[in-house]
C-alpha positions in Angstrom: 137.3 154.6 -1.7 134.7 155.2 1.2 135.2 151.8 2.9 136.3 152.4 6.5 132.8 152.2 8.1 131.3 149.6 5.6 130.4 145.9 6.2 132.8 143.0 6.3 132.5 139.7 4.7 132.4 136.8 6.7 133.9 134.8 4.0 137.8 135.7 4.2 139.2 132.5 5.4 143.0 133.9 7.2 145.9 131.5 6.4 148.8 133.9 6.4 151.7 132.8 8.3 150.3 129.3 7.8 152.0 126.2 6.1 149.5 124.2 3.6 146.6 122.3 5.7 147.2 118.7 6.3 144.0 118.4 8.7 142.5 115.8 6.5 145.2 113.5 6.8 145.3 114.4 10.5 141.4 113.1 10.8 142.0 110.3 8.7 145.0 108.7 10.9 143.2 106.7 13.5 141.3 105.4 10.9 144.6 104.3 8.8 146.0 103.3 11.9 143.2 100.9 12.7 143.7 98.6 9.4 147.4 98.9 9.5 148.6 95.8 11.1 146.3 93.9 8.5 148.1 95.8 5.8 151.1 95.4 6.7 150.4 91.3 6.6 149.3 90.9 3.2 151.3 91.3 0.6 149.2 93.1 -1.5 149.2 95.7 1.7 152.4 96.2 1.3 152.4 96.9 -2.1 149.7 99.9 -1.6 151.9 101.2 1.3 154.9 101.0 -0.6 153.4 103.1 -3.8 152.0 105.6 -1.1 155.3 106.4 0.8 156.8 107.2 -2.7 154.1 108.9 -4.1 154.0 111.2 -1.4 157.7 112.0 -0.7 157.5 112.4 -4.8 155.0 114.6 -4.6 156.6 116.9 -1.7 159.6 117.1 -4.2 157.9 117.9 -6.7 155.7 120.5 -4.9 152.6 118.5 -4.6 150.6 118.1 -1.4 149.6 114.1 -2.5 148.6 113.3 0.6 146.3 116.5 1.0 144.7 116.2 -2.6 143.9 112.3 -1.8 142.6 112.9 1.7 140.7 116.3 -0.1 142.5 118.7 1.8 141.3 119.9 5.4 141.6 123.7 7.1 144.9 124.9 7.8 145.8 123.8 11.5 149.0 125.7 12.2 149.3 128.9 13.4 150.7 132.1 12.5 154.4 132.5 12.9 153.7 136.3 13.8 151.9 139.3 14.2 150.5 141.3 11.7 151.5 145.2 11.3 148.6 147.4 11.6 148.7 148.4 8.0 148.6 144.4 7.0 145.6 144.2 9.5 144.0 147.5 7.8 144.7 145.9 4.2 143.0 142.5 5.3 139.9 144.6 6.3 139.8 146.7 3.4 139.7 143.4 1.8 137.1 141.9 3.6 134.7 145.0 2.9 135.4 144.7 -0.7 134.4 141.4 -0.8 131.6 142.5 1.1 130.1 145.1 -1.4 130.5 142.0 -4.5 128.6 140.4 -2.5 125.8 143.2 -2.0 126.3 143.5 -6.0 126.1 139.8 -7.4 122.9 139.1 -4.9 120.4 140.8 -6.7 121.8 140.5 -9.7 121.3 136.7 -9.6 117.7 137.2 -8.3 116.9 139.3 -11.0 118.1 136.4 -13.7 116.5 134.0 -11.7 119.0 132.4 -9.8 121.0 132.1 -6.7 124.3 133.8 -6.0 126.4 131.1 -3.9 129.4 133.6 -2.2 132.7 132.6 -3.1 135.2 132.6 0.1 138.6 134.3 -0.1 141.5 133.0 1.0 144.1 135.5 2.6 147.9 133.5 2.5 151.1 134.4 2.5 154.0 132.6 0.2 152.2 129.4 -1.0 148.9 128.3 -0.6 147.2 124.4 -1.0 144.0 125.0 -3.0 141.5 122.4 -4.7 143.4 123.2 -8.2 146.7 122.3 -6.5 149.4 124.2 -4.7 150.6 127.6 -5.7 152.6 130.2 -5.1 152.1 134.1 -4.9 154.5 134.5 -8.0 151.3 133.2 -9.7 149.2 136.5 -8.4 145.6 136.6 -6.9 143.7 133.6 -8.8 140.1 131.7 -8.4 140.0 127.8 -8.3 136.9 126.6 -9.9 137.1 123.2 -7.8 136.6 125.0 -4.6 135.0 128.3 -5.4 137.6 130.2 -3.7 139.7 133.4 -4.5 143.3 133.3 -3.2 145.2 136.4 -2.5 148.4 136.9 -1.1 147.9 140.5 0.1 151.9 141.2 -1.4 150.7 141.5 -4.5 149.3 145.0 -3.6 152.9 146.4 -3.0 153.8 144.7 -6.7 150.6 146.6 -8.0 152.1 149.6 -6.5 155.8 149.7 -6.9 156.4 147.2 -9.7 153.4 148.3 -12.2 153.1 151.7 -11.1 149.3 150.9 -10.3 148.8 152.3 -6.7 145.0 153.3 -5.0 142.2 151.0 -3.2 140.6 151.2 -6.0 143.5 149.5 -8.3 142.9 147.0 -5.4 139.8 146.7 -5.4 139.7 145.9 -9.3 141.6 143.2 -8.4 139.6 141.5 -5.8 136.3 142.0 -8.4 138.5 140.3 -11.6 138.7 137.5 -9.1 134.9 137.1 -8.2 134.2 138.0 -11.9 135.5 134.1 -12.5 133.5 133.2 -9.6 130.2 134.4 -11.3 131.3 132.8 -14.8 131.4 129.4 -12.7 128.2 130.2 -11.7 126.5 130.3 -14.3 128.1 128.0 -16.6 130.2 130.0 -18.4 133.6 128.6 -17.3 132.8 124.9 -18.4 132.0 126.0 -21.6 135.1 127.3 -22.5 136.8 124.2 -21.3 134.7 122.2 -23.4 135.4 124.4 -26.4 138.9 124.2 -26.3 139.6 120.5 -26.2 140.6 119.7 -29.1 141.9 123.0 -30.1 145.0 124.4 -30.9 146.9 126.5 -28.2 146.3 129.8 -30.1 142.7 128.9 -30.2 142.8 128.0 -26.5 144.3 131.4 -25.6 142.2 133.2 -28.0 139.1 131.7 -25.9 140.8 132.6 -22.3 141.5 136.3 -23.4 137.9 136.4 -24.0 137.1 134.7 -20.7 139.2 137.2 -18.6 137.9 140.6 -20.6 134.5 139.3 -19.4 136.0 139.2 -15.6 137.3 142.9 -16.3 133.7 143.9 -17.7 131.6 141.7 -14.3 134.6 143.5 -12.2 133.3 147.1 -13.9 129.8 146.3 -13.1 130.8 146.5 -9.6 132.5 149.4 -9.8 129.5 150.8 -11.2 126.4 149.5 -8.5 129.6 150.4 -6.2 129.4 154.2 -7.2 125.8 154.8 -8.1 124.0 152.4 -5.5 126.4 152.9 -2.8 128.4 155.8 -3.5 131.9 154.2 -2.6 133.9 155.7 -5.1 135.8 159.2 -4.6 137.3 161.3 -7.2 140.1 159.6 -9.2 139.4 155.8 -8.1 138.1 155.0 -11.9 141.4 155.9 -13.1 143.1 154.1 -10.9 141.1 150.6 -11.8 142.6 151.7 -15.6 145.6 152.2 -14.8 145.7 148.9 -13.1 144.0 147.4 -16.1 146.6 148.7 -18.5 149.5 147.8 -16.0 148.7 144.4 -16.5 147.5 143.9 -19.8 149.6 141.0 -21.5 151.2 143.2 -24.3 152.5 145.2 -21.3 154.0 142.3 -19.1 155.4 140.9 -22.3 157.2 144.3 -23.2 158.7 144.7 -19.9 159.7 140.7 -19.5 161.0 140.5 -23.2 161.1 143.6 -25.2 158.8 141.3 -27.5 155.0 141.2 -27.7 153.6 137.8 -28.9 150.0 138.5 -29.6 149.2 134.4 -30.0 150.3 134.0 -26.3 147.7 136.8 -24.9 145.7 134.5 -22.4 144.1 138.1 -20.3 144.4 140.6 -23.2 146.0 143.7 -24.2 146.3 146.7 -22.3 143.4 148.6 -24.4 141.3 145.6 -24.2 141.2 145.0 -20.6 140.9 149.0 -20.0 137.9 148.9 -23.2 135.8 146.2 -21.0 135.7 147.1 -17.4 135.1 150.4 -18.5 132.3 148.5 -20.9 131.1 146.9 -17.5 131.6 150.1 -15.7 129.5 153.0 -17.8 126.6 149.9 -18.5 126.3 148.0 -15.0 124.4 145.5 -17.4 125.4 141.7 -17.7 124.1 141.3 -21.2 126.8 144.2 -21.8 129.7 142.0 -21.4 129.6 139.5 -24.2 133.4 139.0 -25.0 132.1 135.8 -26.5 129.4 136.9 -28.9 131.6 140.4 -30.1 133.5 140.7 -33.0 136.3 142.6 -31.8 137.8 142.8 -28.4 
């Protein structure tokens, strides 16, 4: 990819070598401090402190941030434990100026339908990270949390891209980064609460049947990138399409379920197969049209 000399978001939010944020509760103290004493002299006080303490060293052993998700969470106030190589520096930047071009993508896209593209932030963090949808690891992998509008990367998935699926390249990377804001535009406009509303109710099959078509539509916005990417913006150089596959493929479920199992469950798919998830961002990627990527409406995936 030509991305050296391009444009950088100002949305990456930097929290690597960070613990989870507990600002919130840090603002909130004098406040808790004030009523305190009156607490603490009526019984039914007492009872409310006594519930908190346990739910939150419950939580903490559990692996939830209680006292973050009641306060609603804050920016992260620690600070990094170290300095960052030069090539985790360059990686940050290269994913800054990906953001960068979605962002020069989704715009007029939205204006043309009519609407307004909000611009998601992304969240650079290292081990575990304490987002609106909870707190999470990066065994979990790059993910977007609807409650926030955030993406969340821990920039260590590259290297498993690389080495562990044999999916190497910025542009593999880049694919990534675009799956990510894909769930970010079907937020936006709705999509994404429809298909939690249809699947209440429904049976997990049918609940996984409806996420594999929710991420194949990701793939296909992601390929519709790629393609304003190359033909608006001329980004792309030889080869970079066939990394984006091969990262597709790498990580289509039938894949991960081979190499974790030696068994493929087709029932269980929640992101779809290899050839599905290579079929729609390339869908995405030759068209560059919106109305192309209608997982929900087609047939067959």
């Amino acid at each position: 990819m030509k991305w050296e000399d391009r444009r950088r978001s100002d949305n990456v939010e930097d929290r690597r070598g960070q613990g989870p944020s507990y600002g919130a509760a840090a603002g909130a103290a004098p406040l808790l401090l004030r009523f305190l004493p009156a607490m603490i002299r009526s019984k039914t006080g007492r009872i409310i402190l006594v519930v908190g303490v346990l739910a939150i060293f419950g939580g903490r052993m559990l692996g939830i941030d209680v006292l973050s998700m009641f306060l609603g969470g804050g920016a992260a106030t620690s600070q990094p434990t170290r300095e960052f190589t030069e090539q985790e520096q360059q990686l940050a930047e290269f994913v800054a100026v990906v953001l960068a071009d979605t962002e020069d993508t989704w715009n007029p896209i939205f204006t043309q339908l009519g609407a307004n593209y909000r611009e998601p932030t992304l969240v650079l963090f290292s081990g575990r990270v304490n987002s609106a949808c909870g707190m999470a690891s990066a065994a979990v992998g790059p993910f977007y949390c609807p409650g926030d509008q955030q993406v969340y990367i821990d920039l260590s998935f590259f290297n498993d891209l690389k080495v562990r699926h044999g999916a190497p390249g910025d542009f593999a990377q880049a694919y990534v980064i675009a799956h990510e804001v894909g769930h970010h535009v079907q937020n936006l406009m709705g999509i994404s609460q429809k298909v939690q509303d249809a699947g209440r109710g429904r049976s997990k099959a049918d609940v996984n049947a409806l996420s594999v078509r929710q991420e194949l539509q990701a793939d296909c916005f992601a390929g519709i990138w790629g393609h304003v990417a190359n033909t608006d913006r001329q980004l792309l150089d030889p080869g970079d399409l066939e990394e984006a596959l091969r990262a597709a493929t790498a990580i289509g479920d039938d894949r991960l379920q081979r190499e974790a199992t030696g068994q493929v469950v087709p029932d269980s798919f929640t992101h779809g197969s290899s050839a599905q998830r290579v079929k729609w961002f390339r869908r995405g990627f030759d068209s560059g049209q919106v109305a192309a990527c209608d997982t929900f409406a087609a047939d067959s995936l």
